[in-house]
C-alpha positions as CSV (number, residue, x, y, z in Angstrom):
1,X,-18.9,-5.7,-6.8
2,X,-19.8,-5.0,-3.0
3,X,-17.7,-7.6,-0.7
4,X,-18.5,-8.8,3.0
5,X,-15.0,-8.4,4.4
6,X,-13.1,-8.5,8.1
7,X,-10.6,-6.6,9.5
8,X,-8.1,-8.7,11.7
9,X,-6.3,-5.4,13.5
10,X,-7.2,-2.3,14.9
11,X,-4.0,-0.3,14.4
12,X,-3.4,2.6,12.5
13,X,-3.4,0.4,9.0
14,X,-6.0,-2.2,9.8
15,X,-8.4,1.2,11.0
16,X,-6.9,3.1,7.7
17,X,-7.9,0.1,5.0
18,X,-11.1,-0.6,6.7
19,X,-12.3,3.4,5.8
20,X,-11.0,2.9,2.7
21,X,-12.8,0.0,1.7
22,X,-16.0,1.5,3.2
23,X,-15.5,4.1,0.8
24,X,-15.4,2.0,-1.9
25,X,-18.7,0.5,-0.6
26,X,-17.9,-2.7,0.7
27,X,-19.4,-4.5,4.1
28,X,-16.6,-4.0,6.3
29,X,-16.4,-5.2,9.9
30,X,-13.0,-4.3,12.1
31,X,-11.8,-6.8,15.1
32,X,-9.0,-5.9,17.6
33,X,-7.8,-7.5,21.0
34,X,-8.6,-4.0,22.9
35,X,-12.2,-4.0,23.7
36,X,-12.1,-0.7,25.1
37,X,-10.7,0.4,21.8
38,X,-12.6,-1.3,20.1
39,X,-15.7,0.8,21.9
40,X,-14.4,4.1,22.2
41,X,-14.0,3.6,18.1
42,X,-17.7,2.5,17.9
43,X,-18.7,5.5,20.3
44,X,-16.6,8.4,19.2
45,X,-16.2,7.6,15.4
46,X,-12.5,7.6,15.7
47,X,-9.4,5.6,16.3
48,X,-8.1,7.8,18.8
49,X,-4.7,5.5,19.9
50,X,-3.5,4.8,16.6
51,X,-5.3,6.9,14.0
52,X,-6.2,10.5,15.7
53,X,-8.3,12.8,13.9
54,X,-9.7,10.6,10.9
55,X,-13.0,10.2,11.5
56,X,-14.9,6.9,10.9
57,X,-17.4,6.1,8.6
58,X,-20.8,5.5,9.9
59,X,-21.0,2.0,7.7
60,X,-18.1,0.8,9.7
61,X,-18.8,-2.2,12.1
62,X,-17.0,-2.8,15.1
63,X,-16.9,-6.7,16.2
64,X,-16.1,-8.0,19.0
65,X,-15.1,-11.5,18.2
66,X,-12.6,-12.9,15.4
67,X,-15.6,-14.8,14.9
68,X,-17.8,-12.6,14.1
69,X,-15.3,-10.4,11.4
70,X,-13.9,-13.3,9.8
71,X,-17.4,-15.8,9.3
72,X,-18.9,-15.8,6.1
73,X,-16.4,-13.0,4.7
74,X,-15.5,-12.8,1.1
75,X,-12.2,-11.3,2.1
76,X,-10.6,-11.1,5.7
77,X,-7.8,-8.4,5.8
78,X,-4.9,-9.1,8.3
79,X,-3.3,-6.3,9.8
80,X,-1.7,-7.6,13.0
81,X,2.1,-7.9,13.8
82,X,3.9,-10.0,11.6
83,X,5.2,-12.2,15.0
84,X,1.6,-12.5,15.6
85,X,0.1,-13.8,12.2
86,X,0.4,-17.4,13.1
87,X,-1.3,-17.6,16.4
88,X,-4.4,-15.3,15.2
89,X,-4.4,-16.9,12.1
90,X,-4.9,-20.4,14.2
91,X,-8.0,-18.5,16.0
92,X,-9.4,-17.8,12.9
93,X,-9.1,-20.4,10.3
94,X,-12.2,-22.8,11.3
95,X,-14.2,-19.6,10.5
96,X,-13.4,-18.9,7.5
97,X,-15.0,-20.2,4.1
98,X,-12.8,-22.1,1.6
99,X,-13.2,-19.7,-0.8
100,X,-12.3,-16.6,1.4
101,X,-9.3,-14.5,0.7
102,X,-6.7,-13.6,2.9
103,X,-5.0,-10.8,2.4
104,X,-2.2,-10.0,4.4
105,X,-0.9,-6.4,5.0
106,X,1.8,-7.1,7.8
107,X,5.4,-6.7,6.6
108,X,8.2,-9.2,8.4
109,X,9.6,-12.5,8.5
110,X,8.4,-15.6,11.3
111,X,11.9,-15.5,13.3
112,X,11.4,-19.1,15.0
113,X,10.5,-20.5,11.2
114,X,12.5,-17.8,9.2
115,X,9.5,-18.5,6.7
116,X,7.8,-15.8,4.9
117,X,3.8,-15.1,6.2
118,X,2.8,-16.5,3.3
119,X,4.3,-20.2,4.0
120,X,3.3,-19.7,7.3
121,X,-0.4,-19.8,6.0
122,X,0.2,-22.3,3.5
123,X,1.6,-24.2,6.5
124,X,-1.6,-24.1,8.2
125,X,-4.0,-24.0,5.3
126,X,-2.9,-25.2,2.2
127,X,-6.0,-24.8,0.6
128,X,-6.0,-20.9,1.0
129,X,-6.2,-18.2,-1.2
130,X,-3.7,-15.4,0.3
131,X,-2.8,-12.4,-1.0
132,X,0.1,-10.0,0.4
133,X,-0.3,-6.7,-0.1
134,X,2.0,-4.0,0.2
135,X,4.3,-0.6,-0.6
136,X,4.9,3.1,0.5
137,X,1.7,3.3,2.2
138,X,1.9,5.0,6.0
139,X,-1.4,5.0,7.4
140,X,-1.7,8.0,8.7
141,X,-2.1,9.2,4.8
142,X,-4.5,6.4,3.6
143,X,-6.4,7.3,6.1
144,X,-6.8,10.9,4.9
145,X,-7.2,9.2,1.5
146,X,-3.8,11.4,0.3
147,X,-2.3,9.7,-2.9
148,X,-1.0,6.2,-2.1
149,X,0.3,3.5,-4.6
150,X,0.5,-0.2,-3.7
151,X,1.3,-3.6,-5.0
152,X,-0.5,-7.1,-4.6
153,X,0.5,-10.6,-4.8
154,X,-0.2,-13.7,-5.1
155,X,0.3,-17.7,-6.6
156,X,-2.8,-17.3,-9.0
157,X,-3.0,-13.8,-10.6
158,X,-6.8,-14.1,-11.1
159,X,-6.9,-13.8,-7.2
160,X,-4.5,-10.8,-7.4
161,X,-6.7,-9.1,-9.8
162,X,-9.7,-9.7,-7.0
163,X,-7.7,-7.8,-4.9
164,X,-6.7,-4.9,-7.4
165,X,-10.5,-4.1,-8.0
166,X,-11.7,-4.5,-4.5
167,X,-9.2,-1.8,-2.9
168,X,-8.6,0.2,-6.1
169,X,-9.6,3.5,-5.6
170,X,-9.2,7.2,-7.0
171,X,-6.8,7.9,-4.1
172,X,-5.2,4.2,-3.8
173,X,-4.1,2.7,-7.0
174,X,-3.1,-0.9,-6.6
175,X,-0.9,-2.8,-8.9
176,X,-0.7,-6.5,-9.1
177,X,2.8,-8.4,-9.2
178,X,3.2,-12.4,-9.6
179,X,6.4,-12.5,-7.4
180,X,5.0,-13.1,-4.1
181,X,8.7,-13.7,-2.5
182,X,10.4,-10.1,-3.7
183,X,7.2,-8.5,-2.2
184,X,7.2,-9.9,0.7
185,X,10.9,-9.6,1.6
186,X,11.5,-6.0,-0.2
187,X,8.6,-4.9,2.6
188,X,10.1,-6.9,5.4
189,X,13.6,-6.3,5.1
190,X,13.6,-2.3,4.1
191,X,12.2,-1.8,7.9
192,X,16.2,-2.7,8.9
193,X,17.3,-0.2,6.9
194,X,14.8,2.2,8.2
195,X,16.1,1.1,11.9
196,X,19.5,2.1,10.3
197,X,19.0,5.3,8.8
198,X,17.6,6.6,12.3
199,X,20.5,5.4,13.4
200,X,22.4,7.7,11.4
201,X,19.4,10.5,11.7
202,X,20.1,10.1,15.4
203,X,23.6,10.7,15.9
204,X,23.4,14.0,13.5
205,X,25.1,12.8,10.1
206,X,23.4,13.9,7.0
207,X,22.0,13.4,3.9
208,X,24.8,11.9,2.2
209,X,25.1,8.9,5.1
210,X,21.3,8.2,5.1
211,X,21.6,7.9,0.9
212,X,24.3,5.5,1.6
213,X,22.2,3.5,4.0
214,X,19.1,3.5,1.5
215,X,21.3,2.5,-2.0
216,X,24.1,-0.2,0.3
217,X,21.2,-1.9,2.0
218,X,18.7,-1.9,-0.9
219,X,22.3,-4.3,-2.7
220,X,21.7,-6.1,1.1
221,X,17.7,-6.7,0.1
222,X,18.5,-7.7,-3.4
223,X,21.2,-10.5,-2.4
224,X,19.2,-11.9,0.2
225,X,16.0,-11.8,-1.6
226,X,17.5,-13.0,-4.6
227,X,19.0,-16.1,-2.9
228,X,15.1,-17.0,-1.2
229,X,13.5,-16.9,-5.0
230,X,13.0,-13.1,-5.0
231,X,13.2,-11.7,-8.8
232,X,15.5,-8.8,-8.4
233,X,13.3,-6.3,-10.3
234,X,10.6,-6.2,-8.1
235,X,13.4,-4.7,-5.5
236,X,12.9,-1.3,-8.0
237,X,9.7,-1.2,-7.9
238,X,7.1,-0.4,-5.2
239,X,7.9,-2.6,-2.7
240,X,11.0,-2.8,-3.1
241,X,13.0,1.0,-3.3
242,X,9.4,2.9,-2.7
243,X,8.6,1.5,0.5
244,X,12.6,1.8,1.6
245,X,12.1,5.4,0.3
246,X,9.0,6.4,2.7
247,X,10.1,4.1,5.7
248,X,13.9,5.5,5.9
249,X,12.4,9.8,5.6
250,X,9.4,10.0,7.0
251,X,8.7,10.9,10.6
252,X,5.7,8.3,10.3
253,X,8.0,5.6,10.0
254,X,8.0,3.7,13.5
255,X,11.4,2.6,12.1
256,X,12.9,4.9,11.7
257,X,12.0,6.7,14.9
258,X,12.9,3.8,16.7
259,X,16.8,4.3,15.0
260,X,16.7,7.4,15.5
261,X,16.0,7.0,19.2
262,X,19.1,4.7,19.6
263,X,21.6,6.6,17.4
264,X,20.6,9.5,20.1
265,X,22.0,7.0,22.7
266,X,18.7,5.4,23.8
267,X,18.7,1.5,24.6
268,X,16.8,-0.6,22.0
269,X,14.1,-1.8,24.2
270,X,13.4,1.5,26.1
271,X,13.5,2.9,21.9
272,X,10.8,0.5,21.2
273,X,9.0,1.4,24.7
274,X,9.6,4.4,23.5
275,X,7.7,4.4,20.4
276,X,4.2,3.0,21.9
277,X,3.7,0.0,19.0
278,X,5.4,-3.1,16.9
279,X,8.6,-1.8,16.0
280,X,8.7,-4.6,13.0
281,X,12.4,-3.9,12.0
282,X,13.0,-5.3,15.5
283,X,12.1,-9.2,15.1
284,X,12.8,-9.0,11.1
285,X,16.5,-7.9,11.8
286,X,16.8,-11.5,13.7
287,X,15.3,-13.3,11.4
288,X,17.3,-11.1,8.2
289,X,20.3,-12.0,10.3
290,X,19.9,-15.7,10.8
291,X,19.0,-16.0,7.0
292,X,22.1,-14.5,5.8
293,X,24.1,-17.0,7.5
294,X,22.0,-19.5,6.8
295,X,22.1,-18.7,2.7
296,X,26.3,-17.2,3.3
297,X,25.1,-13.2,2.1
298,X,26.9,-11.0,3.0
299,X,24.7,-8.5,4.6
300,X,27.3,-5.7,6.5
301,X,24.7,-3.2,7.4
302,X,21.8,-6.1,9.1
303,X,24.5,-7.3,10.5
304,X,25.8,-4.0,12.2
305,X,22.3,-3.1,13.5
306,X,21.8,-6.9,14.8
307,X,24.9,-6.5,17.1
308,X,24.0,-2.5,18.1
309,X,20.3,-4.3,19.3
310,X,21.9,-7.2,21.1
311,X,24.5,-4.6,22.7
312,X,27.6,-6.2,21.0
313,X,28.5,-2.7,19.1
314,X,27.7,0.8,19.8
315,X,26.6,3.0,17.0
316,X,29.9,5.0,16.4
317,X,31.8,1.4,16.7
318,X,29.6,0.2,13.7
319,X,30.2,3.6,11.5
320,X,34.2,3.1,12.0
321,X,33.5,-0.5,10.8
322,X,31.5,0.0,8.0
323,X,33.4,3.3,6.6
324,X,36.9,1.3,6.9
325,X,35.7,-2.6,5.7
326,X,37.7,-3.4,3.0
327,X,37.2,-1.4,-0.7
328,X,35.5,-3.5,-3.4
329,X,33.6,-2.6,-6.7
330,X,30.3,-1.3,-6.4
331,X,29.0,-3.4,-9.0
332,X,30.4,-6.9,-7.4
333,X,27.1,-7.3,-5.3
């Protein structure tokens, strides 16, 4: 069935989702702060700052208010930084309708609050109907409709299932999951990791470090996420050890660019200057950090990259200490 729906975000995965959902013959309208993005993109037919050489469909809309691409939606899609969701979602929540689903597609943790995105909107509109969605999607291949598999959630599954049929597609097949928590943290807290395993990319170790990254801070996801309400299955599934897989190899990974930028010896903020865009795994490692104290996890690894980024360790410093922590049982996590 063809839906009216808004795009919060012009960045590479607002811009990517908004094709695809042209493509699968919805109304779709696309709203970013950067006017003169925002008509370059309506001039040119292409995101040329964060999506190069995808082209855009004609059906696209650009708006140029939140007004405009969020009233009288069906569905409004947010794609802005995860440290930004509350204060856009402020600007926009007089305009939209009370049945109007929010689906949410930024991955992090509120560091003031420590809440998850989707408290934060509950927070501000109880009454909503939000959706998160997520999983090994880098835009830059959704965009290019390659093979991509993802996972929705939400508190009534009949709402997840909207969301399954309106972005399923030949090239993006959605699954639906009822554990809103693990999905939420397994996306927010692998970007860590992926800060950690450029760490390791950086300073030249191999295969067999960045494996033991990946496997000893997936045990890190699951005992934090497990101690917030997370089921610990959905930590093996999509959004859990698929998006750690694609966010700790691929070069798209921001992420992991970003580590591998400060393993080379490169400060954390000129990393992230570095980089160009939101560097999630920077704000969620705070918020990862304060939460493991807060709930008494150990979490060695977030706790390692927290103290590189706040310039309390250097890289080779936190190797020595994680290599030589005491021995335990790998199965005691």
């Amino acid at each position: 069935m063809k839906k009216k729906i808004g795009v919060i975000g012009a960045g590479s995965f607002g811009t990517a989702l908004a094709i695809l959902l042209v493509e699968k013959g919805h109304e779709v309208k696309i709203w970013g702060r950067k006017k003169p993005l925002l008509e370059l993109m309506k001039e040119t037919r292409e995101n040329p700052h964060y999506l190069p050489g995808v082209q855009l469909p004609a059906e696209l809309e650009v708006a140029y208010s939140l007004e405009e691409a969020t009233e009288n939606m069906d569905m409004v899609v947010f794609s802005v930084p995860a440290q930004s969701f509350r204060s856009v979602f402020e600007e926009v929540r007089n305009y939209i309708k009370a049945d109007t689903i929010i689906v949410n597609v930024a991955k992090g943790i509120e560091k003031d609050s420590l809440l998850r995105l989707s408290q934060v909107a509950k927070e501000m509109m109880p009454e909503v109907s939000y959706v998160t969605l997520s999983g090994p999607s880098h835009a830059e291949e959704v965009g290019k409709m390659l093979p991509t598999t993802v996972a929705v959630a939400a508190e009534e599954e009949s709402i997840a299932k909207v969301v399954q049929q309106t972005f399923n597609h030949e090239r993006f097949r959605v699954y639906t999951n009822e554990d809103m928590a693990g999905v939420e943290l397994g996306g927010a807290l692998k970007n860590i990791i992926a800060l950690g395993a450029g760490i390791s990319d950086g300073m030249g170790f191999g295969d067999n470090a960045k494996a033991a990254i990946m496997t000893r801070g997936m045990t890190e996801i699951c005992r934090l996420g497990t101690a917030m309400g997370a089921r610990r299955e959905t930590f093996s599934g999509l959004t859990g050890i698929g998006d750690l897989i694609v966010t700790c190899t691929s070069m798209h990974s921001r992420n992991r660019r970003c580590g591998i930028l400060i393993g080379q010896g490169v400060k954390p903020e000129e990393a992230t200057k570095q980089i160009g865009m939101v560097v999630e795994g920077i704000s969620t490692v705070e918020a990862a950090f304060a939460l493991s104290k807060k709930f008494q996890i150990e979490m060695p690894i977030t706790e390692s990259i927290y103290r590189m980024i706040h310039g309390e360790m250097e890289p080779g410093e936190a190797v020595t200490r994680l290599m030589c922590r005491e021995t335990k049982n790998e199965m005691h996590i």
